[in-house]
N, C-alpha and C positions, 0 to 999 in steps of 0.2 A: 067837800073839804070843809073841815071846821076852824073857826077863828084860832082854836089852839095846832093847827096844824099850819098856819100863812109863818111864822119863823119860819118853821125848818122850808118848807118850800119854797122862801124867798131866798135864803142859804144853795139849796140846788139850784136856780134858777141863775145867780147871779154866777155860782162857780162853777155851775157848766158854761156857762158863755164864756167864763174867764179860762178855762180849760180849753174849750172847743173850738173856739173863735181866736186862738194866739195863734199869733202872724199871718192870721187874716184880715182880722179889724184892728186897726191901731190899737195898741195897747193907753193910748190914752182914753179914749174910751172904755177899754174896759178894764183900767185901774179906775173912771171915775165913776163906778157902775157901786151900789150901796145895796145891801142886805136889806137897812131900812126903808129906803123907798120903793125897795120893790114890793117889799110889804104892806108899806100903804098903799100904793098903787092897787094890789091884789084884793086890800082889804076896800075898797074904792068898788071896786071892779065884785064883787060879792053882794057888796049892800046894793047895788045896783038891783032894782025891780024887774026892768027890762029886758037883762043880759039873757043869754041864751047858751051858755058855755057851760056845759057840764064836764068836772074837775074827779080826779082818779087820783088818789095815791097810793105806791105801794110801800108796802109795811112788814117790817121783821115780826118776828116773834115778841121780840120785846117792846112792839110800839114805835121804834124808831123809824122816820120816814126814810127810803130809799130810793125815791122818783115820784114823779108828777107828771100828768098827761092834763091836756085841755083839749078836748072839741068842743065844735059845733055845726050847727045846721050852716047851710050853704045853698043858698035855691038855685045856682049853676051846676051844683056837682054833688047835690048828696050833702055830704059833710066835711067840715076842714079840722084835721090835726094842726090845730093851733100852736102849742107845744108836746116837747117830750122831753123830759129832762132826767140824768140820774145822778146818782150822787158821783163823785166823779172817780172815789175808789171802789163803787161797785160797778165800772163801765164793763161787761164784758161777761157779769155773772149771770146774765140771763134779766135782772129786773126790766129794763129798758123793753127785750121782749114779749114780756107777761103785760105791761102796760099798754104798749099795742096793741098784742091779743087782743087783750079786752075792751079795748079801744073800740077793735074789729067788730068782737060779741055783742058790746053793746047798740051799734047803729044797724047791725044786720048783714047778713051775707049778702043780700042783694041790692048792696048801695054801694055806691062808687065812694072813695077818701080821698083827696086829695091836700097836701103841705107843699109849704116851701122850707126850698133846702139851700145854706150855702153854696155855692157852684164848687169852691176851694175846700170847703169840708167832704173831705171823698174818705172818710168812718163812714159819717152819718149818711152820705150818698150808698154807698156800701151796704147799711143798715136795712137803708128802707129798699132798695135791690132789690134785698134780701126776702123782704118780705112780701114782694109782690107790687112795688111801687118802680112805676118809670117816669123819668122824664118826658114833657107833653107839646115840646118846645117853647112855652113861657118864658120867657125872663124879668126880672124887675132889675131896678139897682138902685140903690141905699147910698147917699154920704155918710160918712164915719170920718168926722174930722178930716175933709176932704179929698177922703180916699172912697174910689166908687168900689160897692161891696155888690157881687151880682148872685141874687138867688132864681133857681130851677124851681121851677111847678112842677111836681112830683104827682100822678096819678093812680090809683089803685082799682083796678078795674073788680066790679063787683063779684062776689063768692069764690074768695080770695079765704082756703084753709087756715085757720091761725091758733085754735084753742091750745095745740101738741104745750105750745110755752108757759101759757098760764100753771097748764099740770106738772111741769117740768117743775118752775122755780115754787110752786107750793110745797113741792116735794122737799123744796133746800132749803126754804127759808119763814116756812108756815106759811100764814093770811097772809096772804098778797095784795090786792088790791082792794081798796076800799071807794068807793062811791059813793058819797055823802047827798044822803036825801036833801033837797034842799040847795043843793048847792051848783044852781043853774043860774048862772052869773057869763058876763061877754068878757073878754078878755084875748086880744091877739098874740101873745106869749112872747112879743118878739123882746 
């Protein structure tokens, strides 16, 4: 992911949570959630040396971002889908799956993924179901202006089919995903 790509994917990032996350997480929270700092944070989170997050995005024909994915390495479990985000009027068109794919393609069939998922977002529990991910009995929980917010440890047990999506949305919407050389940076997408 390139310096000219952190707007728009701090744009997705901030208004998927404000999307996905209503009437889960107080909405004070995330009315006070800013495009701009999540941009610097990102842009933070890139210049970093050390990081270890390699960043996906996919992309129309005309260039315009339409989602963002983060992993990375995890010496318990393989790798961790850090985020996934889409834009929030393309929820449903296939992006969100092509990102995963390739999520998939790139750490290997024979590695396990593991995310966390809101407990109360049952899309996105639905999503990753869907895709071969279960719940592993994990749980954490989050304050959000002091409301406890509980996320599931989501599993994907290795060589787990995924490519069918990637060819699917190339078909509808050209270059999909892009993978920026370089752009192996840590970042936990929450």
């Amino acid at each position: 992911m390139g310096d000219t790509d952190v707007p728009a994917v701090a744009e997705i990032r901030v208004r998927g949570w404000q999307k996905a996350y209503a009437g889960i997480v107080p909405g004070s929270c995330l009315d006070a959630m800013s495009t701009e700092e999540s941009a610097r944070r990102t842009r933070e989170r890139l210049a970093d040396p050390a990081g270890t997050t390699t960043d996906l995005v996919a992309v129309a024909e005309d260039h315009e971002i339409l989602g963002w994915a983060a992993y990375g390495p995890n010496p318990d479990a393989g790798w961790t889908l850090h985020a996934l985000y889409v834009r929030p009027d393309r929820i449903g068109t296939g992006v969100g799956r092509a990102l995963l794919a390739a999520v998939h393609e790139a750490v290997g069939p024979g590695t396990a993924v593991e995310l966390w998922v809101l407990r109360d977002n049952s899309r996105a529990r639905r999503f990753y179901e869907l895709a071969g991910y279960a719940p592993d009995g994990a749980e954490d929980e989050e304050d959000y202006d002091g409301v406890p917010v509980v996320e599931l440890r989501y599993r994907r047990a290795p060589a787990q089919p995924s490519g069918a999506a990637v060819q699917h949305l190339e078909a509808r919407v050209g270059p999909v995903v892009r993978p920026e050389v370089g752009a192996v940076r840590g970042d936990s997408g929450g």
